[in-house]
C-alpha positions in Angstrom: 135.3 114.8 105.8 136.8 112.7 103.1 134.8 110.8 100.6 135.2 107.8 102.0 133.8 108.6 105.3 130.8 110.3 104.3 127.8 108.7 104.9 125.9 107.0 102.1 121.9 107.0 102.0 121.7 103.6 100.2 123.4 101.5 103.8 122.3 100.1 106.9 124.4 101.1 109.6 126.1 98.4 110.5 126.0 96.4 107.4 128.0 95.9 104.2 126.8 98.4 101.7 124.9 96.5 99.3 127.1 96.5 96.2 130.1 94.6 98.7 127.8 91.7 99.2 128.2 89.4 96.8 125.4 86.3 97.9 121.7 87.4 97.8 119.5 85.1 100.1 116.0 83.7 100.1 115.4 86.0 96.6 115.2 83.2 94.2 112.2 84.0 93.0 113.1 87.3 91.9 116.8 86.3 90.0 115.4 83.6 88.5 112.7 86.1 86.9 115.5 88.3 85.7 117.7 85.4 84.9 114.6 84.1 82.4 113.8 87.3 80.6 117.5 87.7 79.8 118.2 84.1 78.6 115.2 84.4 76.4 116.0 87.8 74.6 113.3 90.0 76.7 115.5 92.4 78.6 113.4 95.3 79.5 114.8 98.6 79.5 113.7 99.0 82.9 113.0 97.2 85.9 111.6 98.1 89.5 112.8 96.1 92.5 110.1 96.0 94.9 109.2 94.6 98.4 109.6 95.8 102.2 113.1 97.7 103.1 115.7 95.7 104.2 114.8 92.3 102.3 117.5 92.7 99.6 116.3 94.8 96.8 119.6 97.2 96.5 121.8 93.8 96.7 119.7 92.0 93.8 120.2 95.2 91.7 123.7 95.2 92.2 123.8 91.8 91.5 121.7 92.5 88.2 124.4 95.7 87.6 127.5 93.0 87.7 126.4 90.5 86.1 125.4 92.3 83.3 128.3 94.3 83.1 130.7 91.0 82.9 128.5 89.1 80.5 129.1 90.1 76.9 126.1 90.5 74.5 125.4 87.0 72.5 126.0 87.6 68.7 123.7 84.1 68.6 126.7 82.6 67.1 127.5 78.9 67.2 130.2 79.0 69.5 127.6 81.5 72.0 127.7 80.6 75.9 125.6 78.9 77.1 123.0 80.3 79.2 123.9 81.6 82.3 122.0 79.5 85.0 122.9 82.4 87.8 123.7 86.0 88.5 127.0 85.1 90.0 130.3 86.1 88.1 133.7 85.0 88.8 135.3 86.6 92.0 138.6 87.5 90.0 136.5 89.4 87.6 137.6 93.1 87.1 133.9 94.5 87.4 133.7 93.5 91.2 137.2 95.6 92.1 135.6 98.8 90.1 132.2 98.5 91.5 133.3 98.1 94.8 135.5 101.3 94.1 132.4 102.8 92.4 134.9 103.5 89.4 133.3 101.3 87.0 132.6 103.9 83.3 129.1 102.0 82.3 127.8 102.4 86.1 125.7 105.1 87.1 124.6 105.3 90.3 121.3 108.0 91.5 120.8 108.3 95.5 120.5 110.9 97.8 123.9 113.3 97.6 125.6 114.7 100.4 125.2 118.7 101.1 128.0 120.8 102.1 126.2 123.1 103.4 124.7 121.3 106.2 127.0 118.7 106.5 124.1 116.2 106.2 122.5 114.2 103.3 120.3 115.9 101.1 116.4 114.7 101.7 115.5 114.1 98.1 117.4 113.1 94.6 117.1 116.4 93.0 116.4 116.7 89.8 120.3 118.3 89.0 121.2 114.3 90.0 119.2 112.9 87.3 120.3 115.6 84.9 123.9 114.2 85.0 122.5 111.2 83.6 122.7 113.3 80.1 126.6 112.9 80.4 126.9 109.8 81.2 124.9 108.4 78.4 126.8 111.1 76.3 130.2 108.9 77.1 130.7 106.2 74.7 131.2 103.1 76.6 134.7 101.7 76.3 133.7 98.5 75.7 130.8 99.0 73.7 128.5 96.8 75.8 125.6 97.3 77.9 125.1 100.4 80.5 123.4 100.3 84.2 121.6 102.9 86.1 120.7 102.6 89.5 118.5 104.5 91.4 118.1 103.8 94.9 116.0 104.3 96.2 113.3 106.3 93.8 110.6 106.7 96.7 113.3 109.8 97.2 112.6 111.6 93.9 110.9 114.5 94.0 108.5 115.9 91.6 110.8 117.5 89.3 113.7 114.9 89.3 110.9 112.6 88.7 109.3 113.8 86.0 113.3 114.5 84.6 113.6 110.5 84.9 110.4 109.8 83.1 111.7 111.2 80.3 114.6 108.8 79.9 112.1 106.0 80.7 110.3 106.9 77.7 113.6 107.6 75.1 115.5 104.7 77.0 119.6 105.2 75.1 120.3 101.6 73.2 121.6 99.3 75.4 121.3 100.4 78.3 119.5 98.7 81.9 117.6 101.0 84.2 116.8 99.2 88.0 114.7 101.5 90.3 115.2 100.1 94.1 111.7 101.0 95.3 110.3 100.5 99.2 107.1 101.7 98.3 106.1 102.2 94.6 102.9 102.8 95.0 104.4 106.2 95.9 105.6 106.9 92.4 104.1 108.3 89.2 101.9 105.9 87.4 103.7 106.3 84.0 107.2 105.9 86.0 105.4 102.3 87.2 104.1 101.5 84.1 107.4 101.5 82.0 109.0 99.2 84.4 108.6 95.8 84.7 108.5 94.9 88.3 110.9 92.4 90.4 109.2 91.3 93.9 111.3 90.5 96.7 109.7 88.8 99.4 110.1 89.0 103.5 112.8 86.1 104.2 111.8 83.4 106.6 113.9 82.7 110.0 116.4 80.6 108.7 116.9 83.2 105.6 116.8 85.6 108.1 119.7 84.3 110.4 121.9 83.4 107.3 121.1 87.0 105.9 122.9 88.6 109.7 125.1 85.7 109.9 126.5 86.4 106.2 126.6 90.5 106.9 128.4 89.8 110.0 126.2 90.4 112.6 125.8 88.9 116.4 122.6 87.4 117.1 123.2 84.5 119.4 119.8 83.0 120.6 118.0 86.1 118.8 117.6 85.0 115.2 113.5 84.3 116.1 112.7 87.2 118.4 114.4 89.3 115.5 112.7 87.8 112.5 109.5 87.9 114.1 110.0 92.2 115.1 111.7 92.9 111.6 108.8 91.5 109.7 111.6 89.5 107.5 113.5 92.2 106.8 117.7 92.5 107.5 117.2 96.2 107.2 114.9 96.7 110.1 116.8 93.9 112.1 119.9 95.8 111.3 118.4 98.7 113.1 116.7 96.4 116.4 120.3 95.6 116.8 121.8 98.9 116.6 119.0 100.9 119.1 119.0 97.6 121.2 115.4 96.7 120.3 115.0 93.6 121.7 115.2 95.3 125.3 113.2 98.2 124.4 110.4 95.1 123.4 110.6 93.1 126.3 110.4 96.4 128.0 106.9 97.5 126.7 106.2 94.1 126.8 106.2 94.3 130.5 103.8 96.8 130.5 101.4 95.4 128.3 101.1 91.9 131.0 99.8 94.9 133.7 96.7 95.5 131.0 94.3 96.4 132.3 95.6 98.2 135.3 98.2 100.0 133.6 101.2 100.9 135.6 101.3 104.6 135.0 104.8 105.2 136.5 106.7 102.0 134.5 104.7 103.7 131.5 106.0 107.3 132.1 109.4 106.2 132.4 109.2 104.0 129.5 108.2 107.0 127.3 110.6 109.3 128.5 112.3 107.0 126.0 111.4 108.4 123.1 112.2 112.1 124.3 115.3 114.0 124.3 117.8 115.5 121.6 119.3 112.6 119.9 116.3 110.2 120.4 114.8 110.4 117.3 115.7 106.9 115.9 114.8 105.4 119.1 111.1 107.3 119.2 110.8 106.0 115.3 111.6 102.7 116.7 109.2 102.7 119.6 106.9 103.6 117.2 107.3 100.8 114.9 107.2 98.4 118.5 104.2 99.3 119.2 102.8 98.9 116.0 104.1 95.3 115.9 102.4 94.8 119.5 99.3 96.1 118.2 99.6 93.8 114.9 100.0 90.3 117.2 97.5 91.1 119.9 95.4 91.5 116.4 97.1 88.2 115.1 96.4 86.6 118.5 92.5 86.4 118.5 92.8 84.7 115.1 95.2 82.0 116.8 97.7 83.1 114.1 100.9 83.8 116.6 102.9 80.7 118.1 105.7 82.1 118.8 106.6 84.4 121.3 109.2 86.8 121.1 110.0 88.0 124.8 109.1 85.7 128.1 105.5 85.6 128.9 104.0 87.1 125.7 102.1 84.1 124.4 100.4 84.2 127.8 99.7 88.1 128.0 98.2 87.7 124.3 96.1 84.8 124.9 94.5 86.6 128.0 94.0 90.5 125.8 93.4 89.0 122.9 91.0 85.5 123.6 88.8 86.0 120.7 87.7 86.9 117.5 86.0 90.4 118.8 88.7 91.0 121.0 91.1 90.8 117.4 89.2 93.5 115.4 89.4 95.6 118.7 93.1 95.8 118.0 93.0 96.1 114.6 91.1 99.0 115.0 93.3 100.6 117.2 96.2 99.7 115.5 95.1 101.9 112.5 94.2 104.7 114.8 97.5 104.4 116.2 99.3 104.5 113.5 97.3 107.2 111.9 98.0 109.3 114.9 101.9 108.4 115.1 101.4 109.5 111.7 100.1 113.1 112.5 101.6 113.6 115.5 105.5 113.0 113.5 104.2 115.6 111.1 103.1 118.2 113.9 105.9 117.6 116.3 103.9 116.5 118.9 106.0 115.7 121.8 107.1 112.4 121.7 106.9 111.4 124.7 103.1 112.5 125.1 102.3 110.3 122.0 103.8 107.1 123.4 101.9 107.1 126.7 99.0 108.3 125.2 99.3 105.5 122.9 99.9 103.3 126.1 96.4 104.7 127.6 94.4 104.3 124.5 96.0 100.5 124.4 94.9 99.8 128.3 91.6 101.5 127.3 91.1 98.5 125.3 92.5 95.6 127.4 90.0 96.8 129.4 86.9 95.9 127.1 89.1 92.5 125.7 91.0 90.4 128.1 89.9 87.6 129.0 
């Protein structure tokens, strides 16, 4: 497998990789943050791009990685540029062609590298990745301006190549710009978190949503609601309803809910037979995930805070299991069972299957108790 064909940890399937999209959307916020601690001289050495996956993190730090790259340190002269009023850099510009080619000298770029051995990508950034920071910031830069690392995403450093990253945190080489694409950074060392100064990207609203797919080339037709509302605002995750067919697999356990509670156990069977099988791990993730978002608006629902529906009938089915405030915290509470049983039964290899209709039951259990 050439280079060029191996898979790269830091891309949606079916997306642009990050770095070949050039417009950000509904992330104004967050550039504007950047855009105001660089036009006032208080450039942190390091910054960590935060929010849910799929919402544009990686595209905002290559963004960042460009337009630093093209815009030439300010000797605060009188004849200085003025200050840049966006992150956008002229298309013609030579950094785009060697970013896209990942060629560019005062780019470094830390992810998840492929193994030879098994043909697949490695599970962690190992602490020999971070290591070959030391020769990159060994190079003299050619143009003797700024330097970029990114590490995306740095949820997948392990302990060691961690701690190995910590330490150029703390001894941070002169002019150089350190953005850590983070899903969860919580997750990460304290002292890792506390040298960075965080960007927040937000979940993007419908429209932002549709423009996002529309711009990355995707084919929603009349879809752009039912996939904003399942992705939870992110691209990423609709990216991935698109690709395992999501929608149908939704209107699908939808179905099943409306028999609540006089479950039908054969539709049910059938419908987790789904989530079994070599191959089906994506798809049983993705169940998964449907079922949580099913839990979260029956939840929603006895608040009144769901007005949109997402497949036919649903606003009916959740006013009738979900009519009330007690019937609400019913769901919530079974939502974080759920999921802390998804959890366990991922980690013990529970069959599947098993765990989505027993998840069904424990639902039905509960539509028992709430609907109206």
């Amino acid at each position: 497998m050439s280079d060029e064909d191996l898979p790269q940890p830091d891309q949606i399937e079916g997306a642009p990789h990050p770095r070949e999209t050039a417009r950000l959307i509904g992330q104004i916020a967050a550039e504007d943050a950047f855009l105001s601690a660089f036009n006032s001289d208080r450039l942190h050495h390091a910054w960590m791009i935060t929010g849910a996956q799929g919402v544009g993190k990686a595209t905002l730090a290559w963004r960042i990685a460009r337009f630093l790259l093209a815009t030439p340190k300010d000797d605060g002269g009188m004849f200085a540029a003025p200050a840049p009023s966006t992150l956008d850099i002229p298309e013609s510009h030579p950094v785009n062609a060697r970013i896209a080619a990942l060629s560019e000298p005062a780019l470094f770029l830390l992810r998840r590298p492929w193994d030879e051995k098994t043909k697949k990508l490695k599970t962690v950034i190992s602490v020999e990745e971070v290591r070959g920071l030391k020769s990159f910031f060994a190079l003299s830069n050619p143009d003797g301006g700024r330097r970029v690392v990114i590490v995306d995403a740095a949820d997948e450093l392990n302990t060691s190549s961690a701690n190995a990253l910590l330490k150029v945190l703390e001894e941070p080489p002169a002019d150089c710009l350190l953005l850590l694409v983070t899903h969860q950074p919580s997750k990460l060392l304290p002292t890792i978190r506390s040298r960075c100064r965080e960007l927040r990207c937000g979940e993007l609203s419908p429209d932002d949503m549709a423009k996002a797919l529309e711009a990355a080339g995707a084919q929603v037709g009349d879809s752009g609601v039912a996939l904003s509302q399942l992705s939870g605002g992110s691209v990423g995750e609709a990216f991935r309803l698109l690709n395992l067919d999501g929608l149908t697999l939704y209107k699908e356990l939808t179905a099943l809910i409306e028999t609540f509670p006089r479950l039908d156990r054969s539709a049910a069977l059938k419908f987790a037979e789904k989530a079994a099988g070599r191959g089906a791990e994506a798809r049983f993730d993705l169940m998964l995930l449907l079922m949580d978002v099913a839990l979260s608006r029956l939840a929603r629902a006895g608040l009144g805070l769901i007005d949109t529906q997402v497949a036919s009938g649903e606003l009916r089915m959740l006013a009738r299991l979900s009519p009330n405030e007690v019937a609400s915290r019913s769901w919530a509470e079974l939502s974080a069972k759920s999921s802390a049983r998804a959890r366990h039964g991922q980690a013990v290899n529970l069959d599947p299957s098993s765990l989505i209709l027993d998840m069904l039951l424990s639902m039905n259990d509960v539509a028992g108790r709430t609907a109206a």
